[in-house]
N, C-alpha and C positions, 0 to 999 in steps of 0.2 A: 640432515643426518649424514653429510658428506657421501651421498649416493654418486656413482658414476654411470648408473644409468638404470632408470627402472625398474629391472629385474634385478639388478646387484641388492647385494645383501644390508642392510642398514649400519654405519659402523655406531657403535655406544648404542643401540637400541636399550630401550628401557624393559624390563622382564616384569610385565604386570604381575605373574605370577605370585611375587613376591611383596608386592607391593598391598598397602589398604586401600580403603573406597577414598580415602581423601588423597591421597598419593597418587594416584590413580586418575582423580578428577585434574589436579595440579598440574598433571603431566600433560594432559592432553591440553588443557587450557593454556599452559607453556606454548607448545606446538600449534596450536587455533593461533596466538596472538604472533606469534615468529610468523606465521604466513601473511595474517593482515597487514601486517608492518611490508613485509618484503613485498607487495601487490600495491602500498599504498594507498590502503580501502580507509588510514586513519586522518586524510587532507579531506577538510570539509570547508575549505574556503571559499567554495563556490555558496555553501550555502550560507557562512556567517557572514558572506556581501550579499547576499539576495534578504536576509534576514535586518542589515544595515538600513537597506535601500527601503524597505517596507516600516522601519520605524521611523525611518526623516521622513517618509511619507504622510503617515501618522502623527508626529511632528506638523506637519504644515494644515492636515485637517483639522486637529487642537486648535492653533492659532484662527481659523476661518472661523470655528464654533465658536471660539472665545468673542468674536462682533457679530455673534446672530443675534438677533431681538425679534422671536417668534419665527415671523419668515422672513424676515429680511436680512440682509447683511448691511449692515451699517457701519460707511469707516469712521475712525474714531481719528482723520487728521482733517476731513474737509465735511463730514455730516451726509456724504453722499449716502444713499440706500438703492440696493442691487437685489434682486430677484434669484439671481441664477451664480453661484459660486463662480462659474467658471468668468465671467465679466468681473465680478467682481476682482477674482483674482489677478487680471488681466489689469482692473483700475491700478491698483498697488503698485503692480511691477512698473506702468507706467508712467504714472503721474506722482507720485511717493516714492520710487528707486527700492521699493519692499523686494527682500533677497529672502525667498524661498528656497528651503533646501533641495539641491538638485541632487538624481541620482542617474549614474551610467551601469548599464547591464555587461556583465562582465567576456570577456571575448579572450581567450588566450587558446594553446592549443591542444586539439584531443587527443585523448589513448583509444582509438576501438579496443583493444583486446585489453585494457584495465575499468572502461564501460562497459563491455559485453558479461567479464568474470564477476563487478558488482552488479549486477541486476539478474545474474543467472542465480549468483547466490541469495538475497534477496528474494526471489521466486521459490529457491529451493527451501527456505527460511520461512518463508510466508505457508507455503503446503505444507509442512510440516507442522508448523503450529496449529493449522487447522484440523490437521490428523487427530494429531496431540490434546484438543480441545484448550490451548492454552490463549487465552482471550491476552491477557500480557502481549506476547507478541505480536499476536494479530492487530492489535494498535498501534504496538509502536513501530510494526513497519508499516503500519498504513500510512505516518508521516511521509517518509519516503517514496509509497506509491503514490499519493498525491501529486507531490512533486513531480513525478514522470508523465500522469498521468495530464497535466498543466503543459509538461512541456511540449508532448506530443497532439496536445488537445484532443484527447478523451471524454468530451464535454460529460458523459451519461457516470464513468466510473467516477471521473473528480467532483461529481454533486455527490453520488453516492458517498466516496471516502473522505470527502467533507464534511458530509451530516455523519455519519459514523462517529469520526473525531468529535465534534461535536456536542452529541449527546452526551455521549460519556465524561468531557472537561468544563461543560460549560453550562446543558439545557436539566438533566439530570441533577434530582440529586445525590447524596450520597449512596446509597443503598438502594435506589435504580439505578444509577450508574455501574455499579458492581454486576445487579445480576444481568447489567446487560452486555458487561464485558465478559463475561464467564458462561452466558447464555449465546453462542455467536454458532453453537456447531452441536450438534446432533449425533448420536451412536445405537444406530439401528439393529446392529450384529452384536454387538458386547467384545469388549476384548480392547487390549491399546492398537492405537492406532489405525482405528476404523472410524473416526469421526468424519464428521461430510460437513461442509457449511449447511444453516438451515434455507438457503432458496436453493440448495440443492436437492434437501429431502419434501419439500415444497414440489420440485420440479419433477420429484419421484410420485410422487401424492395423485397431483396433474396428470400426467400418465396414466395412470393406475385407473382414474376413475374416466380417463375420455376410454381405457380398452372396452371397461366394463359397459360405459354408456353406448360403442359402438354395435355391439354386440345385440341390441335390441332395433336397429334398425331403425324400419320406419315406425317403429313405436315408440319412438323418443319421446319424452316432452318433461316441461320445468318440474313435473312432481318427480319424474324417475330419476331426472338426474340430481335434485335433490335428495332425494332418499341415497341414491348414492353414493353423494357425497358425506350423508350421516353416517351410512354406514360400511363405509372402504375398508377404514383402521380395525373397527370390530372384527370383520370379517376374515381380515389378514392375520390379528389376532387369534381366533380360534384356529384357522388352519396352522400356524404357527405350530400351535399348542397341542393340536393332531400329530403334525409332524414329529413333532417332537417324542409323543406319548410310544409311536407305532415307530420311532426309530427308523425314518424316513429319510434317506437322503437328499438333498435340495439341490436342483441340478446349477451346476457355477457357471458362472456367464460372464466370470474375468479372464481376463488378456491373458496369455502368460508372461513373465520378467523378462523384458529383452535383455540382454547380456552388450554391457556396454564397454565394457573391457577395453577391447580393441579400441573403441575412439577414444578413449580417456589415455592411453599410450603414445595414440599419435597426434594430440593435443600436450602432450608432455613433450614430448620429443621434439615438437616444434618448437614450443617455447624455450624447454632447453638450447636449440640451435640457435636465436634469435637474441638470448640475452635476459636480460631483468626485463620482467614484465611490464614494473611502472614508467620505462623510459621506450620502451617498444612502438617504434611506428613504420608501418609499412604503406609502400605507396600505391597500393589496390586501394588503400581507406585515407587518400590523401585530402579528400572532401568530408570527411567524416568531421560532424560536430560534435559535443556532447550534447544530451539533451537538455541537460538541467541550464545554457549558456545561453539557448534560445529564448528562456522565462523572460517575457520586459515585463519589468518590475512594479510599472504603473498600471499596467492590462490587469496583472495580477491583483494588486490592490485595488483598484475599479473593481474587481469581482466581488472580492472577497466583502468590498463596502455593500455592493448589490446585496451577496446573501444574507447579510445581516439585517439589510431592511426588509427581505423578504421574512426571515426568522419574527423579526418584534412585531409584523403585520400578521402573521400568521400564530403568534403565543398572544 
């Protein structure tokens, strides 16, 4: 908006005012895409060569399956029979000049401050969805988290937002697939944007029933905490419903909004000093990699072959 500095005035600002809901959406979705552009959050060629590298992978398993005969691999120029792919693979390249497609993990140089701005947003992207209860998004940036999640080796979140994906593209069908993208988040208070993930309201549940169970002491045992666990949600329910009747006020027990103002001005103002963001590099982050550059492409596919045998062992 040709700003000369933060607090300066917007020059052509648009007057919502005047404007309808579709005019309105237009605008702002104008302004959303002029920033992505100008950040370079729309270069995704890291991932359409990590994407490359796992089909010519895929690619090369094809052709190994295409000479198995039960459990053997059997080549089809000398009648030899192998046990274990990886010799087998080894016979080919050696003895036959067999040219398997090779692939190289990509290495060129990073942005910190064009990696730090996609993954804050992406976060900020992700909470919000789950606020929102919108299962939509919380899938499809679960692709994404994955991915980071791979990079930095997350081993516990990448099974998890693995099988997540999963279910819902491949083990599911129709109409459990849905309700369980749409079923991902929980709304305990009523209202927008009070949703919670459900191992969050799980981990509320938990809680609730170890206060109640400590509270009996050394009189614990498997029947009480049983019955306690039958009976948490009732209980919470009626008092609820007390509360409610006798116009009770329920004491809050959230944070207040920290006011972030000020950092978001002197993160502006730096960037401003510094230049376009997507070409920005300083050399405090002269070691900095991306994450997504560290992925090798065959660790990755080694996995992903893993949890698939574990998936048809276990369906």
């Amino acid at each position: 908006m040709d700003m000369d500095d933060i607090s300066s005035t917007p020059v052509d600002a648009p007057v919502f005012s005047m404007m309808n809901d579709q005019e309105k959406a237009d605008c702002v979705l104008h302004a959303a895409n002029k920033v992505v552009e100008s950040l370079g959050f729309c270069d995704f060629g890291t991932i359409h060569h990590l994407r490359e590298n796992l089909q010519a992978l895929d690619q090369n398993d094809s052709q190994m399956e295409a000479m198995k005969n039960e459990d053997l691999y059997e080549c089809p120029l000398c009648a030899k029979t192998y046990y274990k792919s990886g010799w087998f693979k080894k016979h080919l390249e050696k003895k036959h000049c067999w040219k398997f497609c090779s692939v190289e993990n990509m290495d060129a140089d990073s942005n910190p401050v064009h990696c730090f701005l996609l993954m804050s947003l992406l976060l900020r992207d992700t909470c919000n969805a789950y606020q929102m209860g919108d299962g939509e998004r919380i899938v499809r940036n679960a692709y994404m988290e994955w991915l980071y999640a791979s990079a930095v080796k997350h081993s516990k979140y990448k099974i998890w937002l693995w099988r997540m994906i999963t279910y819902i593209i491949a083990i599911l069908d129709t109409k459990e697939s849905f309700e369980y993208k749409w079923n991902m988040t929980v709304n305990l208070k009523g209202g927008i944007k009070n949703n919670i993930p459900n191992d969050n309201c799980v981990e509320i549940q938990v809680h609730n029933i170890k206060s109640q169970l400590n509270t009996q002491g050394a009189n614990k045992s498997f029947q009480s905490a049983r019955l306690i666990c039958m009976t948490t949600q009732v209980v919470d329910g009626i008092k609820d419903q007390l509360m409610k009747s006798t116009k009770t006020v329920k004491s809050r027990s959230t944070r207040p909004t920290v006011d972030k103002t000020g950092d978001i001005v002197t993160i502006v103002k730096v960037l401003r000093q510094k230049g376009q963001v997507k070409d920005l590099k300083w050399e405090s982050f002269s070691n900095f990699k991306e994450p997504l550059y560290s992925i090798n492409s065959e660790d990755l596919h080694n996995w992903i072959k893993a949890q698939k045998n574990v998936a048809s062992f276990l369906m």
